[in-house]
C-alpha positions as CSV (number, residue, x, y, z in Angstrom):
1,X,0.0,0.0,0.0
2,X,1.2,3.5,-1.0
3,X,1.4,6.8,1.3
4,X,-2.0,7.7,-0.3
5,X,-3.6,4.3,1.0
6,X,-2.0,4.7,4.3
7,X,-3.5,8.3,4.4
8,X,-6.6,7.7,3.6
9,X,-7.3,4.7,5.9
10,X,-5.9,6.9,8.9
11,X,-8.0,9.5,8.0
12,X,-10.3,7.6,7.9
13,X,-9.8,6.2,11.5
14,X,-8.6,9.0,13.0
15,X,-12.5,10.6,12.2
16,X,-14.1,7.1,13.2
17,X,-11.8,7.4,16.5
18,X,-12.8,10.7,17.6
19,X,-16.4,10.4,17.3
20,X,-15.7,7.2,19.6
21,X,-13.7,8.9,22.0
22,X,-16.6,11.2,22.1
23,X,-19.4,9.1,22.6
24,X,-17.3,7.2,25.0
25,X,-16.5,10.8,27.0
26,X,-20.4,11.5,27.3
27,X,-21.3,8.1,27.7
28,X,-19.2,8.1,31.2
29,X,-20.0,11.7,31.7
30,X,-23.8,10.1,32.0
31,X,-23.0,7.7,33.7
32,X,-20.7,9.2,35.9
33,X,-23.8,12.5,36.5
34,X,-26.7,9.6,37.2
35,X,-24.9,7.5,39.6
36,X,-23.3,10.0,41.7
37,X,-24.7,11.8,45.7
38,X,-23.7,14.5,47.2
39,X,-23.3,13.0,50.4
40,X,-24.6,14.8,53.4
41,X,-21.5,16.5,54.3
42,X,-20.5,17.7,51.2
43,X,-18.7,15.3,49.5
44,X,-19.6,13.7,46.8
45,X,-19.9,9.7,45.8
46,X,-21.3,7.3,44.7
47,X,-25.0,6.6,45.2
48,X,-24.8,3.1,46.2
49,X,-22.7,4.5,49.4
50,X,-25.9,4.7,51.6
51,X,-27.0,0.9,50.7
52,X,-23.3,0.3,52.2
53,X,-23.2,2.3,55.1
54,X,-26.5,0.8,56.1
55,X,-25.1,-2.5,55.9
56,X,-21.7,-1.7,57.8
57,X,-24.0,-0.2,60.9
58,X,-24.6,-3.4,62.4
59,X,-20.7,-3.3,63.5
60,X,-22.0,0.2,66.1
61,X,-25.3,-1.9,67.3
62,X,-25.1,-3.3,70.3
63,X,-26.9,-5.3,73.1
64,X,-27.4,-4.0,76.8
65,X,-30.1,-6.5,79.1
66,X,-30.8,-8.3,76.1
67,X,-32.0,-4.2,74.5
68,X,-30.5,-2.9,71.7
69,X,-27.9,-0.1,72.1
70,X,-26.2,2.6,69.3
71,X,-22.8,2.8,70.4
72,X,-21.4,6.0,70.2
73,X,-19.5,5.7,67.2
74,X,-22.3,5.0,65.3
75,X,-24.2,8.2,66.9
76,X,-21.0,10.5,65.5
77,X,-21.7,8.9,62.3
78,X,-25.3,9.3,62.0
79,X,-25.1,13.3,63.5
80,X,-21.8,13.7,60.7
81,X,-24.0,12.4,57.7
82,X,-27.3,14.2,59.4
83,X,-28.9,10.5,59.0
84,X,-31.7,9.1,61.3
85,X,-31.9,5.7,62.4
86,X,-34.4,3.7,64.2
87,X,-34.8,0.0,65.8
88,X,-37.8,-2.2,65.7
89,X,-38.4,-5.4,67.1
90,X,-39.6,-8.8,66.4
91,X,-43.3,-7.2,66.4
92,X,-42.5,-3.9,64.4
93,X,-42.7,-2.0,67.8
94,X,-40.1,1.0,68.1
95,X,-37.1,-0.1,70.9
96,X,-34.1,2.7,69.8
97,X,-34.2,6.0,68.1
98,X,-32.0,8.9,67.2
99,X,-32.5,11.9,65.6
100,X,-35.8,10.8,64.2
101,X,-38.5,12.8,62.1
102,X,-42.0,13.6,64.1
103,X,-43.4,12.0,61.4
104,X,-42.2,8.6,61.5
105,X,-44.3,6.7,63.0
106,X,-43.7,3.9,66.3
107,X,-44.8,0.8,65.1
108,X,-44.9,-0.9,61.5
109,X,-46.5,-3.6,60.5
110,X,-44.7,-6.0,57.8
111,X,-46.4,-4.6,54.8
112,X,-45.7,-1.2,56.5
113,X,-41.8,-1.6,56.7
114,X,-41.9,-3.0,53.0
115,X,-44.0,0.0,51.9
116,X,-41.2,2.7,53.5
117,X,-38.8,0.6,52.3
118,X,-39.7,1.1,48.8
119,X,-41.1,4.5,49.0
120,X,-39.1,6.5,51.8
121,X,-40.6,9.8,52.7
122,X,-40.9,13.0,50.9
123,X,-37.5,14.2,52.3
124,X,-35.8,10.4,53.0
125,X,-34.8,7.4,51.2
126,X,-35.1,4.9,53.2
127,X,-32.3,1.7,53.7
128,X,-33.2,-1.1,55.9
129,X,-30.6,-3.4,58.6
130,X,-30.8,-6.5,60.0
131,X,-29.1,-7.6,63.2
132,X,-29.6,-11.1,65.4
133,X,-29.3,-11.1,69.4
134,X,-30.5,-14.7,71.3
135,X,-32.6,-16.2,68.1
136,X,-34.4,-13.0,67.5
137,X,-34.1,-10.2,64.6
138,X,-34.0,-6.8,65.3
139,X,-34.4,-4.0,61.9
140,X,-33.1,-1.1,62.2
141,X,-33.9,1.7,59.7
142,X,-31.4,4.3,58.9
143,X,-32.8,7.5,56.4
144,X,-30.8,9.4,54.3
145,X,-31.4,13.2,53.1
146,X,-30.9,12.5,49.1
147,X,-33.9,11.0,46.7
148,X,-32.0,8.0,45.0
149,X,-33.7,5.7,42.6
150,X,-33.3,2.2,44.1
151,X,-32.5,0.0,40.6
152,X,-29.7,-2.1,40.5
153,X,-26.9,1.0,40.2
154,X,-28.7,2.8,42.7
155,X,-29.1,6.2,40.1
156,X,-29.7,9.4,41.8
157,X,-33.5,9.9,41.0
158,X,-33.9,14.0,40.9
159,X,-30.4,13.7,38.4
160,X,-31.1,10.9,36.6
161,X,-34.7,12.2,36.0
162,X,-33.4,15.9,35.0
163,X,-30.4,14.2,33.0
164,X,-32.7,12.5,30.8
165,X,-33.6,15.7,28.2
166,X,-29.9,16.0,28.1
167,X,-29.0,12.5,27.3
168,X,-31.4,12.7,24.9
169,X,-29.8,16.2,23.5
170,X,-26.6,15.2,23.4
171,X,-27.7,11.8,21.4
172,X,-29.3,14.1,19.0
173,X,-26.1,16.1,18.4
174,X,-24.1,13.6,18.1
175,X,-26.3,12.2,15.8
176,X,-26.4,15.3,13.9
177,X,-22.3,15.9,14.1
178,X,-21.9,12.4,12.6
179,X,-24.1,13.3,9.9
180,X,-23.2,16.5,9.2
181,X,-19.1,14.8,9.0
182,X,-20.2,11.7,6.7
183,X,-21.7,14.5,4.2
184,X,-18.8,16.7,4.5
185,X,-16.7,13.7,4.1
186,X,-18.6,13.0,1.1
187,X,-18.7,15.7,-0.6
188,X,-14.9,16.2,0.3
189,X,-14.0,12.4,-1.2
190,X,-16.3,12.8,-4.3
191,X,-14.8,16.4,-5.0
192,X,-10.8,14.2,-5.2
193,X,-12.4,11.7,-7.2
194,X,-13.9,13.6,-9.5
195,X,-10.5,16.0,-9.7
196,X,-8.7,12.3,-10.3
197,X,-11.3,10.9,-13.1
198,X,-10.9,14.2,-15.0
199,X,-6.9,13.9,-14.4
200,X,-7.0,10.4,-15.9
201,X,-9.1,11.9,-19.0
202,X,-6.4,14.8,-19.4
203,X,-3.7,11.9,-19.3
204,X,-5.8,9.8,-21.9
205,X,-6.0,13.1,-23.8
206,X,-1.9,14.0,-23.4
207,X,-3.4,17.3,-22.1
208,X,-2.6,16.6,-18.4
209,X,0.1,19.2,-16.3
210,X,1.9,17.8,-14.1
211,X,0.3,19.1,-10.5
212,X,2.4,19.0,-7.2
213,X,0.0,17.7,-4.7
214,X,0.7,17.1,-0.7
215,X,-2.9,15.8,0.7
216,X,-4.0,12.8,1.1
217,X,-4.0,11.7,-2.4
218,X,-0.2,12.7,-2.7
219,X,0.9,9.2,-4.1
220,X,-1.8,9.0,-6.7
221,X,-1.0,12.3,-8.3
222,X,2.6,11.3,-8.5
223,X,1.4,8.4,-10.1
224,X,-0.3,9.9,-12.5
225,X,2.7,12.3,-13.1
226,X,5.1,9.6,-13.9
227,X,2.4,7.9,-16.1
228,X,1.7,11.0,-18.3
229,X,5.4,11.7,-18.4
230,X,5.7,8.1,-19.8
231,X,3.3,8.4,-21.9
232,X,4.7,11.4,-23.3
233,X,7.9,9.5,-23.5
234,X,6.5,6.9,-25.2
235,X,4.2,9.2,-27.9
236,X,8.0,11.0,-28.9
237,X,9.6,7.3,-29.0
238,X,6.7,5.8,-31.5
239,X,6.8,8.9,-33.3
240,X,10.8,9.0,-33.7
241,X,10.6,4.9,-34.5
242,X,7.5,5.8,-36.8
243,X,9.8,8.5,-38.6
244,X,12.8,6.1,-38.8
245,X,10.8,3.0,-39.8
246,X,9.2,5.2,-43.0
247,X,13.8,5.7,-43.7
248,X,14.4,2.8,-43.3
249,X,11.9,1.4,-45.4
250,X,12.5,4.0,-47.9
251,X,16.2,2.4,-47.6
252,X,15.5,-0.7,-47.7
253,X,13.3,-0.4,-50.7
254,X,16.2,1.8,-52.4
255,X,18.6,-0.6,-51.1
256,X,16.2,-4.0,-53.0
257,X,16.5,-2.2,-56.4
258,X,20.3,-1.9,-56.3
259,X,21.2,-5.5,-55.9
260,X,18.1,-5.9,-58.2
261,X,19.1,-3.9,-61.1
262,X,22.1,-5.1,-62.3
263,X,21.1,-8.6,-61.9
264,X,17.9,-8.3,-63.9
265,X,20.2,-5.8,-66.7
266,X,22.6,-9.1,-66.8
267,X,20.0,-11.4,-67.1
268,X,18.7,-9.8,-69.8
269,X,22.1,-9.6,-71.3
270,X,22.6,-13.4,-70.8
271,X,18.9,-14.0,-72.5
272,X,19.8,-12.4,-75.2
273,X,20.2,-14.6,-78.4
274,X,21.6,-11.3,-80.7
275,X,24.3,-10.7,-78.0
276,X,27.6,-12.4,-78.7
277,X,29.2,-12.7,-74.7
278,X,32.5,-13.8,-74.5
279,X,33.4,-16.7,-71.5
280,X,35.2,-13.7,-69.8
281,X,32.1,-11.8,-69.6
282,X,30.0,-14.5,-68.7
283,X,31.9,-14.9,-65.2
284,X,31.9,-11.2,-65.1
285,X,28.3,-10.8,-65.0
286,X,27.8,-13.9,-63.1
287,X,29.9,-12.7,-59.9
288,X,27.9,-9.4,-60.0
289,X,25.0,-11.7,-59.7
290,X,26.0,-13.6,-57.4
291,X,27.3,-10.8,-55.3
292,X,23.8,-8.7,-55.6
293,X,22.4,-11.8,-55.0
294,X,23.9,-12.4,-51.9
295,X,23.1,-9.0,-50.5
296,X,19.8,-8.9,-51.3
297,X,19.6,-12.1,-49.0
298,X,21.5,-10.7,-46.4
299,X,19.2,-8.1,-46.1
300,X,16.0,-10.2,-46.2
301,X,17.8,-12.7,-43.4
302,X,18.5,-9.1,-41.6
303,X,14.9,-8.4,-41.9
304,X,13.7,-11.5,-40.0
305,X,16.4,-12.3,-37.7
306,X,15.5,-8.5,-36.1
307,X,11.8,-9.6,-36.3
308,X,12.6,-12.9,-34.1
309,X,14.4,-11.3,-31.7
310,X,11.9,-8.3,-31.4
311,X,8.9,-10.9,-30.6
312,X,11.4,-13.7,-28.4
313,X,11.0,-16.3,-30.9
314,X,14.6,-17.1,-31.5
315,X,15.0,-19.7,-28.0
316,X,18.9,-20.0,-27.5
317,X,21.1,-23.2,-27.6
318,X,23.5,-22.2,-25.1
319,X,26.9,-23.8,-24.2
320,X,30.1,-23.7,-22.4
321,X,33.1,-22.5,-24.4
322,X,36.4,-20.7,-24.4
323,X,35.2,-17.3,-25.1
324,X,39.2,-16.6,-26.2
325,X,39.3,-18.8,-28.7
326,X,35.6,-18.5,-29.3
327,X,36.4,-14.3,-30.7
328,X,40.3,-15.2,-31.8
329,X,38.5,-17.3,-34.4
330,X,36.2,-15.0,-35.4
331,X,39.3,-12.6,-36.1
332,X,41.1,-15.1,-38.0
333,X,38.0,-15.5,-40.0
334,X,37.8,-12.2,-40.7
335,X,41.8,-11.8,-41.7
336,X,41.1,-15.0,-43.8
337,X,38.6,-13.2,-45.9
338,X,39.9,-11.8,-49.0
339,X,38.3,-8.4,-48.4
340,X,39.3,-7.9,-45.6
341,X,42.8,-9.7,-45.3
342,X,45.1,-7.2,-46.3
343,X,43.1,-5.2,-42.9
344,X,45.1,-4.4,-39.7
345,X,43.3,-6.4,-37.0
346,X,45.1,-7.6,-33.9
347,X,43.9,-9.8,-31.4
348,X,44.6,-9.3,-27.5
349,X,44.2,-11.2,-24.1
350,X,45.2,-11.4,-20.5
351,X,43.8,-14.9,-20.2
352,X,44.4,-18.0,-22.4
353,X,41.1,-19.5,-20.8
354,X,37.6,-17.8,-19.8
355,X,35.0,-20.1,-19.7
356,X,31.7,-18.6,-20.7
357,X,27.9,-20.0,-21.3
358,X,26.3,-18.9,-24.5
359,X,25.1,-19.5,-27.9
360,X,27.5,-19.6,-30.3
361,X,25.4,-19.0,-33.2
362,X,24.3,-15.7,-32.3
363,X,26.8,-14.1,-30.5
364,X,29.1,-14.6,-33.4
365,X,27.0,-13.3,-35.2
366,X,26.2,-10.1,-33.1
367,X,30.1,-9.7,-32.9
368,X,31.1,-10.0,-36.3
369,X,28.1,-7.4,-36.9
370,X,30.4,-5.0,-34.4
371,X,33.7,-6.3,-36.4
372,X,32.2,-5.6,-39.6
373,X,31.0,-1.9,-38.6
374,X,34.7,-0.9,-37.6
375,X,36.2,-2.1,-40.7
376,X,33.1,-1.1,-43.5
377,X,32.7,2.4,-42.1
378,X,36.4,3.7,-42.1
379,X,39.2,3.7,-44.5
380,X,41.9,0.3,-45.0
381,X,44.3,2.2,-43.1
382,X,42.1,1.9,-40.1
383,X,43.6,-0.1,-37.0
384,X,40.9,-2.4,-35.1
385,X,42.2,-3.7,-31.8
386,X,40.2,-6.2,-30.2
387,X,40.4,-7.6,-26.6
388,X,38.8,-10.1,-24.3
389,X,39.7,-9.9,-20.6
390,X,38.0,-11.4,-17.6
391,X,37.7,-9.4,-14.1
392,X,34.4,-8.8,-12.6
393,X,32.7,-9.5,-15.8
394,X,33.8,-11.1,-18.9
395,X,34.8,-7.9,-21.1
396,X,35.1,-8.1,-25.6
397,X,35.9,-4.7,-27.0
398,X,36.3,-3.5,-30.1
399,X,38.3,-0.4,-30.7
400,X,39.2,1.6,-33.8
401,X,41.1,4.9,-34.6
402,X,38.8,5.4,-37.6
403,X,37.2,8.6,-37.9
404,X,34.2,8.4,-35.4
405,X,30.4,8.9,-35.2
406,X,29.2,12.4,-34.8
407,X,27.2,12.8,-31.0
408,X,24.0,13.0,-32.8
409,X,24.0,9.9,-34.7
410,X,25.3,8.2,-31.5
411,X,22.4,8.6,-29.2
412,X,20.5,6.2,-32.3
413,X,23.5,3.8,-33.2
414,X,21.4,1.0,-31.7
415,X,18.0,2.2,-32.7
416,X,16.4,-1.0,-35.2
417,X,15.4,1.1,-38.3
418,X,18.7,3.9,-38.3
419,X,21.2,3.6,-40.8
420,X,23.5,6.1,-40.7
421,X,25.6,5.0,-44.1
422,X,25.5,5.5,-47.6
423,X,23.5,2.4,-48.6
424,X,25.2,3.2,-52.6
425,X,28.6,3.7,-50.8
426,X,28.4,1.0,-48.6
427,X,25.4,-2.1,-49.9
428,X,26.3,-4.0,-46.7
429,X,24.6,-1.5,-44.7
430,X,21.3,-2.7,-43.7
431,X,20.8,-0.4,-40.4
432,X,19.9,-3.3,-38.4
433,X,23.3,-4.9,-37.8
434,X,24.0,-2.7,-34.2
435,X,20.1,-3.5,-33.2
436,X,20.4,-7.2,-33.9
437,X,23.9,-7.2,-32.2
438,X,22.3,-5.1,-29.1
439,X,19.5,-7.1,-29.0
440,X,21.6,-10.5,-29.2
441,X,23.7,-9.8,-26.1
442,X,21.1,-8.6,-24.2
443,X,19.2,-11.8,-24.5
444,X,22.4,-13.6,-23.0
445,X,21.9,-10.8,-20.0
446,X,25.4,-8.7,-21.2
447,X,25.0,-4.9,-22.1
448,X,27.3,-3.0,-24.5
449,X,28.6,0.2,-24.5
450,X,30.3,2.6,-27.2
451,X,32.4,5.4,-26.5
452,X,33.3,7.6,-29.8
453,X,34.9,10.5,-30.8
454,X,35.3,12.4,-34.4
455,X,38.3,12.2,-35.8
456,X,40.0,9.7,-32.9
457,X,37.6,6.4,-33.4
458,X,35.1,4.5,-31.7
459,X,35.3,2.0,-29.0
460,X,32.6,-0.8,-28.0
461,X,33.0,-2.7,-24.6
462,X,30.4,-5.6,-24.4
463,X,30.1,-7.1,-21.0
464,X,29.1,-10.2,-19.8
465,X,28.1,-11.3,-15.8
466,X,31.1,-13.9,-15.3
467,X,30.2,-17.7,-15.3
């Protein structure tokens, strides 16, 4: 996942988190306002603190003569909290009091006790304690000063009644908050979109401007950048190979009728029944033939081999050879051709063995293609050096003090449709030996190089990883 992606989701999450984190905040704050007192003396806490306190009592009840006694930490208590109590025996009569209302009554009946129990009085909420002296129970009945709701979390009744319009409220505004952030988040996300769809259009159209972009969507605008700028790329490339594929087909074409000229003009010669040819003439015109001939094959075997290798349907019959003796051959070859034998080529290497895998086949032929382009393109004087050493890779090069290639035919030496020569100087120009040569090596994973300068020569270094 990109920036962008990671962006988005934590933007995402970080809106999703805070409308938690407040719902969470006034969910306690609810909570937290319905279940707590303000005790007696001032302090607050939590409202099941009087259901507790009436429980703990029992410790400050005592017995006296078989009568039930408030010791007197239990009277500081009951006089710091401003709380009442009062005991009742067996029969509901009153036995103990302190600090009790007038209106409390003296004697209670079952029903009675469960009724104030329930109820409490209109200025007490009433909490009821148990206590057992010689097989009997004694209840005691302690009120407190606050109106508490007794449910299971003991809510404070006059709050939790008052708090319910604003539970309610705050529900509905954070309701409406989380609405009113999912439409602005909508609107916000459909407005990038929408600026990304018509971006993708400009691309499609090669109208787009490259934009410099740091929200959210960063990455993709970057993206698209580098994809416009490749497009672009690619446009000027097709339209350059378009331009060069109309030459060289022009070339080619031009280059058909040479070969094809004079052997169609001898033919016609030989057919001739009125033309006396004497034996002399008869080879004559049958080495042009043969030569024309020969070219005008080399150029349709150029034609395909570049097609093969341009759609990988050339496979490779690699194996293990001397690559020394492999190119020391192909020099001697080369010396042992009569055009080219009375041509200063020398041979160099550090190494008498470098063991290398590859397929015969082609790379001689993508190397002779390099040979051949130092020795047609500059003058017999011309020296051609070439060397094969081993170090990190496996290194052929193949230098020359000829006279060079200009900087701007340079840049397309390896482009498949350029030809940079004289087709009517030089027929065995085709403009696809340095493409098929390039392409060659590269399928055996080597790269090649050229280094050239007018008037001092031209150097190529192909490399390949060692063995």
């Amino acid at each position: 996942m990109k920036r962008s992606g990671y962006k988005s989701v934590f933007h995402i999450y970080f809106i999703c988190f805070i409308l938690l984190i407040g719902m969470l905040v006034a969910g306690i704050g609810m909570v937290l306002f319905t279940i707590t007192i303000q005790k007696p003396d001032g302090q607050a806490g939590l409202s099941n603190w009087p259901i507790y306190f009436t429980e703990d009592f029992s410790a400050h009840i005592v017995f006296s003569d078989h009568t039930p006694q408030i010791k007197q930490s239990g009277l500081k208590q009951l006089q710091e909290n401003n709380l009442w109590i009062q005991i009742v025996d067996t029969n509901g009569n009153e036995v103990r009091h302190y600090n009790k209302p007038q209106e409390i009554p003296l004697h209670y009946s079952p029903s009675e006790l469960l009724f104030l129990y329930q109820n409490g009085t209109t200025d007490y909420t009433i909490f009821l304690g148990s206590i057992r002296h010689n097989g009997l129970e004694w209840t005691y009945i302690i009120g407190f000063p606050v109106q508490i709701s007794k449910i299971t979390m003991y809510f404070n009744e006059n709050r939790f009644t008052s708090g319910k319009p604003i539970l309610r409220g705050m529900i509905a505004v954070m309701f409406l908050f989380i609405i009113a952030l999912g439409l602005f988040y909508s609107f916000w996300l459909t407005k990038q979109m929408t600026r990304i769809t018509k971006v993708i259009e400009e691309v499609a159209q090669r109208t787009y401007t490259p934009v410099t972009n740091n929200g959210v969507f960063h990455d993709v605008y970057d993206g698209l950048n580098a994809l416009s700028a490749e497009i672009r790329s690619s446009d000027e490339m097709r339209a350059r190979n378009e331009k060069l594929r109309e030459e060289w087909i022009a070339n080619i074409t031009h280059d058909l009728k040479t070969p094809l000229s004079p052997i169609r003009g001898y033919a016609e010669l030989l057919s001739d029944p009125d033309y006396v040819i004497e034996p002399d003439e008869i080879r004559k015109y049958g080495d042009t033939i043969l030569k024309n001939t020969a070219y005008a094959e080399k150029l349709i075997d150029d034609m395909k081999l570049t097609y093969q290798l341009q759609n990988e349907m050339l496979p490779l019959h690699k194996n293990n050879q001397n690559m020394v003796r492999f190119v020391k051959e192909l020099v001697i070859g080369f010396l042992n051709n009569p055009e080219y034998e009375s041509r200063n080529i020398t041979f160099y290497s550090t190494d008498e063995d470098i063991q290398l895998l590859f397929d015969p086949v082609l790379l001689k032929r993508a190397l002779n293609n390099l040979l051949a382009n130092a020795l047609i393109h500059n003058s017999k004087e011309t020296e051609v050096a070439v060397s094969v050493k081993a170090e990190k890779n496996v290194q052929i090069c193949i230098q020359d003090n000829g006279k060079g290639i200009a900087k701007e035919a340079l840049s397309n030496l390896f482009t498949r449709y350029y030809q940079g020569t004289n087709t009517e100087a030089k027929p065995e120009g085709t403009g696809l030996g340095l493409a098929i040569a390039k392409q060659i090596i590269e399928m055996h994973g080597g790269s090649i190089f050229v280094e050239s300068h007018v008037g001092i020569g031209t150097r190529f270094i192909v490399e390949f990883p060692a063995s």
